[in-house]
C-alpha positions in Angstrom: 94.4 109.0 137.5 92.6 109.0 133.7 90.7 111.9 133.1 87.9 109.8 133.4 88.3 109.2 137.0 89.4 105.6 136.6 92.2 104.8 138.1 95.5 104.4 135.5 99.3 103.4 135.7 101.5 106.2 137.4 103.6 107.9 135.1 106.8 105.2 136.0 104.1 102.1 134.8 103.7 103.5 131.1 105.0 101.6 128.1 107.8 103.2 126.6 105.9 104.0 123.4 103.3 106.1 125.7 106.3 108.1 126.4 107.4 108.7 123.7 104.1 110.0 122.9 104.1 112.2 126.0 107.3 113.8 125.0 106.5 114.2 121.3 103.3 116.7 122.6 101.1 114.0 121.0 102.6 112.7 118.3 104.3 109.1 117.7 108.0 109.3 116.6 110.4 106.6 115.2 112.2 106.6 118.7 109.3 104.8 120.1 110.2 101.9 117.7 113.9 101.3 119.8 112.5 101.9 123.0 109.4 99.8 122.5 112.2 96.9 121.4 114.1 97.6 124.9 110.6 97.3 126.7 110.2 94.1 125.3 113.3 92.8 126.0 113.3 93.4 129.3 109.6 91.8 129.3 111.5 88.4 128.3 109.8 88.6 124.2 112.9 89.5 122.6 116.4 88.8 123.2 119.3 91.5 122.8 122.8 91.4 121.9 125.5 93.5 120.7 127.6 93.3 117.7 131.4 93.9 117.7 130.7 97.5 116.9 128.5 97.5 120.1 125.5 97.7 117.9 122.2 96.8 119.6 120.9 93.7 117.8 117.5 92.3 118.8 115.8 88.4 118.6 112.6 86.9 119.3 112.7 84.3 122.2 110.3 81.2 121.5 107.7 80.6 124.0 105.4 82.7 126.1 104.2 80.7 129.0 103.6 82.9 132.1 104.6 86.5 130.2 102.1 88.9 130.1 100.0 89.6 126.9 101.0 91.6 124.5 99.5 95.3 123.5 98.4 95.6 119.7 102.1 97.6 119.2 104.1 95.4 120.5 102.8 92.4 118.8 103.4 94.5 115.7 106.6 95.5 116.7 107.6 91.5 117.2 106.2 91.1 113.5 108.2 93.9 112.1 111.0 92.3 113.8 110.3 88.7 112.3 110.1 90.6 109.0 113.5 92.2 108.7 115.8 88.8 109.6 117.5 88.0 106.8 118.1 84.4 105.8 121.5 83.1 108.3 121.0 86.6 110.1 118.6 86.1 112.5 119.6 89.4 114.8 118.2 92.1 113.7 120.0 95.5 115.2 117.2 97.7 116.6 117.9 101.3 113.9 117.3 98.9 111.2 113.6 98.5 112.6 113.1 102.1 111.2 112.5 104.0 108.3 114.9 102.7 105.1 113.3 100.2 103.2 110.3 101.4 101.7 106.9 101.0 101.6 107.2 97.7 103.6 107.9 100.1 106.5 105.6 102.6 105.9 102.7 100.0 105.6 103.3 98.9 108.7 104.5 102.6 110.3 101.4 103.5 110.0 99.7 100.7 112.2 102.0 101.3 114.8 101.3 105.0 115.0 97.4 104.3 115.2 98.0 101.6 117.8 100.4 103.5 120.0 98.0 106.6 119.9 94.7 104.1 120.7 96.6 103.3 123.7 97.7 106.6 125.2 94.0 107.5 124.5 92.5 104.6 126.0 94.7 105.8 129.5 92.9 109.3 128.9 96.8 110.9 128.3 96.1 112.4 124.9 92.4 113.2 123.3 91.6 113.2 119.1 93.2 115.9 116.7 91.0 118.7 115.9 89.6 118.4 112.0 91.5 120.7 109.5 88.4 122.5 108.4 88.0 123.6 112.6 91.2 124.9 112.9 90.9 126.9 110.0 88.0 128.4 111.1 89.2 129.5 114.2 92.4 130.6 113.0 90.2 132.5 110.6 88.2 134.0 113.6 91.0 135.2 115.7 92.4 136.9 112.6 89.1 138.7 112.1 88.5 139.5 115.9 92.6 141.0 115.4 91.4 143.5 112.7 87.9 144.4 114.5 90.3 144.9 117.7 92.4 147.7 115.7 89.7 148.9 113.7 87.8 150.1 117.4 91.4 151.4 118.5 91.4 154.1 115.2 89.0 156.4 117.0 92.0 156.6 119.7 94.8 157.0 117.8 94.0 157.3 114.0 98.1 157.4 112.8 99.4 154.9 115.1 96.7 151.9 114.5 96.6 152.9 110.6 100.7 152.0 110.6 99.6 148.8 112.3 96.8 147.9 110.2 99.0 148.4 107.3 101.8 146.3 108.5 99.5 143.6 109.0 97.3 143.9 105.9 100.5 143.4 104.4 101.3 140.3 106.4 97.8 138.9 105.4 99.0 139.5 101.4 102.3 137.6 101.5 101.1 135.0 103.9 99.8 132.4 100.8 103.3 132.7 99.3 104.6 131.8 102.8 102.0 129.0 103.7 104.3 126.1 102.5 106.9 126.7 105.0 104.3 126.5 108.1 101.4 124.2 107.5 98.7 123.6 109.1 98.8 120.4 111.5 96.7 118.7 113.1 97.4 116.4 115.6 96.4 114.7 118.9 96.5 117.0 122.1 97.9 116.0 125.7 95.1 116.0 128.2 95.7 117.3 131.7 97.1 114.2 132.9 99.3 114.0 129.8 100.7 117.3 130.6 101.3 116.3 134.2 102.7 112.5 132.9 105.0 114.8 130.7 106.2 117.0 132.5 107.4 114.4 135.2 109.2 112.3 132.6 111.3 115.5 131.3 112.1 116.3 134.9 112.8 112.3 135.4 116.5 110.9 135.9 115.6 107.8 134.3 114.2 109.0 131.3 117.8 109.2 129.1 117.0 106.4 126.6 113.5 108.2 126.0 114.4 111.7 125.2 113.7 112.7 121.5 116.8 113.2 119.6 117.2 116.7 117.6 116.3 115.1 114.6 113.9 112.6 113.9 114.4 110.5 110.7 111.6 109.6 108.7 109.6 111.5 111.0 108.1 114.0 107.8 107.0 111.5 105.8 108.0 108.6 103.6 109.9 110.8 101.3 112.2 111.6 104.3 113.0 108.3 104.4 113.5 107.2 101.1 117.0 107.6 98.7 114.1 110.1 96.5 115.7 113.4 96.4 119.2 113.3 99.0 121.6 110.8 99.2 120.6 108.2 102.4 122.1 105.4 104.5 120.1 102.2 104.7 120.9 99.2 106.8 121.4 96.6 104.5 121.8 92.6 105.8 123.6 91.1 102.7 126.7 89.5 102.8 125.0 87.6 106.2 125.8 90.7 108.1 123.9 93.9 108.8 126.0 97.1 107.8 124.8 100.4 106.8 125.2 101.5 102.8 125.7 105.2 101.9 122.7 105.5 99.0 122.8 107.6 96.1 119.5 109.5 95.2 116.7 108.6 92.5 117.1 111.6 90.9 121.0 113.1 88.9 122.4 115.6 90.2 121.1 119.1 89.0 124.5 121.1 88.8 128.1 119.9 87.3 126.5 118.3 83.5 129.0 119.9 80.4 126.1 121.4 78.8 125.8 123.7 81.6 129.3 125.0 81.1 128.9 125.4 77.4 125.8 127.7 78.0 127.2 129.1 80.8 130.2 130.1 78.5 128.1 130.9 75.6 126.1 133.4 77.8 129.3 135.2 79.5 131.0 135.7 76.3 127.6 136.9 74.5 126.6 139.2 77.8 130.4 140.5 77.4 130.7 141.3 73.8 127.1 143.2 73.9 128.4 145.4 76.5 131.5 146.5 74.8 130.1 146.8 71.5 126.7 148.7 72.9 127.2 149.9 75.8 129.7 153.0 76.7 130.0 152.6 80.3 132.0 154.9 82.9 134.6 152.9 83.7 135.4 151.0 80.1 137.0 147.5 79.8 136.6 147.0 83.6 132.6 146.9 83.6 132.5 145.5 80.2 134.1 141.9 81.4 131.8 141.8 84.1 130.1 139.3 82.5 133.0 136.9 81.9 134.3 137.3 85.6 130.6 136.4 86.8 131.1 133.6 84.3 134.5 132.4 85.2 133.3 132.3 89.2 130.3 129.9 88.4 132.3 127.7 86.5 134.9 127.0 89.7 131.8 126.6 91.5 130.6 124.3 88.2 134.2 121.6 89.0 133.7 120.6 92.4 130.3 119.3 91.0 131.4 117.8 88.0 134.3 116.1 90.0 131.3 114.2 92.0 129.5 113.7 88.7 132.4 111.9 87.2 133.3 110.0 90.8 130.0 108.0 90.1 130.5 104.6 87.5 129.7 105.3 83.9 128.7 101.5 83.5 128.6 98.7 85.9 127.9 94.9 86.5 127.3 93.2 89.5 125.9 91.0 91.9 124.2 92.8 94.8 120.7 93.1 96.9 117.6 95.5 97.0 117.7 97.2 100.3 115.1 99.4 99.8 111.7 99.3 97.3 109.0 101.9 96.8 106.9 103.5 94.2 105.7 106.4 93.1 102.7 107.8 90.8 102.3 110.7 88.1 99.4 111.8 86.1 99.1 113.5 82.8 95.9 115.2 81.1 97.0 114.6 77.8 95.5 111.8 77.4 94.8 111.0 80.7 97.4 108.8 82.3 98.1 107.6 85.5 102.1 106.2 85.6 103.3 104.0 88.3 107.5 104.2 88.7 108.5 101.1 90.9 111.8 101.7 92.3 114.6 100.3 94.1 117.9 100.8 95.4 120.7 98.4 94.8 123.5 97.3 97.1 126.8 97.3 95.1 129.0 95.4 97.6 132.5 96.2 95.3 131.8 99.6 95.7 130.3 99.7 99.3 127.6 102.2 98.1 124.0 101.5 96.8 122.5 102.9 93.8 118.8 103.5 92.9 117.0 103.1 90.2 113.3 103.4 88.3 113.2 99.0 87.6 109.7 99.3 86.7 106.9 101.5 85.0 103.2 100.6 84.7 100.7 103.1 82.6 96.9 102.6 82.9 93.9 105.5 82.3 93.4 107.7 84.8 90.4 106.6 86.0 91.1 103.6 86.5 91.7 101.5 89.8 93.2 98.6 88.4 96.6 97.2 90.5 99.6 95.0 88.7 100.6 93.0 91.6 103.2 91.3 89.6 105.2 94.6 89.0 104.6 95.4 92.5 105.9 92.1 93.6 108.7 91.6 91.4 111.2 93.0 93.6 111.6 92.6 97.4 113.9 94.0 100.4 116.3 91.0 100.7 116.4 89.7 97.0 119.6 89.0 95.6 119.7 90.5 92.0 122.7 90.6 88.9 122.4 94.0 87.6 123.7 95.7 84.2 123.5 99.2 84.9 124.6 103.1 84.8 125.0 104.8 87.9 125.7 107.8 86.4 122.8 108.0 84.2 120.5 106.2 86.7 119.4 103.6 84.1 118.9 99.7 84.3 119.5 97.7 80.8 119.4 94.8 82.6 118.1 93.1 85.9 117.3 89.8 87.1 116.7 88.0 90.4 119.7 85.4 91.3 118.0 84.2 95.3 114.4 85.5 96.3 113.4 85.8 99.8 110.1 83.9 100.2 107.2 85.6 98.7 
């Protein structure tokens, strides 16, 4: 029953991506995408095998004569399905369906979510988000109501409610500094008969394949899902045969470069020779090469980093395939410039990794709301690409595209 009074499926009828809803207290998660895929095969719209490796692979199955029509996520589920087959590789296995290559899923991510979330609403099983600006408010109220609350209780107890107003006025002053680690979300609630739907699913026998794993990837964001900031694996179809690439990040790495050592030497014997020279401490020589044993402890720290550095290819050529596109924009007020950085990681089959790259950069006025769609286009998931490049340094000299996927 719908909290409309009409009557609904039971909680056994919903479509796994209504669960998944259920158990994610509102929210649409990238586990919905696999079980959604198992739905529909069972449904008789998509065809699953298993790889050698036992990895789930899915397929759409022509024809639809006498199946029953499909909700608005799973047609796009089908879509997103038709989308990642690979020319000779029509299987697609069903983690490759998630968050990896780029805006292309993101794009459509966010059309699933909406659908998924019109459909537990239209059962009455979840009910809109509150706005940010309410939630504010009341957060703002119940602190105020907090303070009025001890402010009354001073005329009982002036010491011990002054110690507790000042513990929390203090709470209040660091809270901005700590408001990046807990923001403020909004998201759809459960209704009463989501609750009740919930909590029989979490006490449910069956419900193994739809219980949310500890960590959902991709689940924060795009940036969560993109080889930005950490190194990433991406399932990757070249070669005729899908296989997951370890991918390096955008960005160098920040520790293990020999300019760091030579300042970090420079600075050790310059901290040490001021101390003995100027400073007449208790205990002589021993505190005056302080300094060079704090010194000599970052720099074993410093190796292990620079080993990694110098694991990655100074310069490389070869033939491989974009597995993952995206872009990024930055602006600057001097003059005012809006850059777009198109990017991609690169599958270097010799040395069973993928590297990524800045391929492209666009720059335009601030203010304005033109689009290059030729940049934008220029590289696709699935094109095969020669590439000139250095790994180390992240930099392309040269890049062109040997077989294009259809455009």
């Amino acid at each position: 029953m719908t909290d409309l009074g009409r009557p609904g499926p039971t909680p056994a009828e919903l479509p796994a991506a209504v669960v998944n809803v259920l158990l994610g207290d509102g929210e649409v998660t990238p586990k919905a995408i696999g079980t959604t895929a198992l739905d529909l095969v069972r449904a008789g719209r998509l065809r699953s095998e298993r790889k050698a490796d036992g990895t789930l692979t899915v397929r759409p199955l022509p024809g639809a004569d006498g199946l029953r029509p499909l909700r608005p996520f799973e047609e796009l589920l089908i879509r997103r399905v038709v989308h990642r087959r690979a020319p000779g590789v029509d299987r697609v296995p069903t983690d490759a369906l998630g968050p990896g290559d780029g805006d292309a899923y993101w794009v459509w991510w966010r059309g699933f979510q909406q659908s998924v979330s019109d459909e537990a609403m239209s059962l009455g099983l979840i009910r809109p988000a509150r706005k940010r600006s309410r939630v504010l408010l009341i957060r703002s109220a119940a602190v105020a109501a907090w303070f009025g609350l001890l402010s009354a209780g001073l005329l009982w107890n002036r010491h011990v409610f002054a110690v507790i107003i000042t513990m929390s006025f203090n709470a209040v002053l660091i809270s901005p500094a700590l408001s990046h680690r807990f923001p403020i979300r909004t998201r759809p609630r459960l209704t009463t008969a989501g609750r009740q739907a919930a909590r029989w699913w979490r006490d449910n026998d069956a419900a193994a394949e739809h219980r949310l794993p500890r960590s959902q990837v991709g689940a924060e964001g795009p940036e969560s899902a993109l080889p930005v900031r950490e190194p990433r694996r991406i399932w990757s179809s070249y070669g005729r045969s899908w296989h997951v690439v370890d991918t390096a990040p955008l960005e160098q790495p920040r520790w293990g470069h020999l300019w760091q050592l030579v300042l970090l030497a420079v600075g050790a014997c310059a901290a040490t020779l001021t101390l003995a020279l100027t400073v007449h401490l208790p205990h002589g020589a021993a505190l005056d090469a302080s300094p060079a044993l704090v010194g000599a402890i970052a720099a074993a720290l410093w190796l292990p980093a620079r080993r990694r550095v110098l694991a990655v290819p100074d310069e490389s050529a070869f033939r491989g395939a974009v597995i993952a596109r995206w872009d990024y924009s930055t602006s600057y007020d001097d003059p005012p410039t809006r850059v777009t950085h198109y990017c991609c990681s690169l599958e270097d089959p010799a040395a069973q990794r993928a590297w990524s790259f800045q391929v492209n950069e666009w720059r335009r006025s601030l203010f304005s709301d033109e689009t290059n769609p030729a940049l934008a286009d220029r590289f696709r998931v699935g094109d095969v690409v020669d590439v000139h490049c250095s790994p180390r340094r992240r930099r392309v000299y040269r890049i062109s595209v040997a077989e294009a996927v259809p455009r």
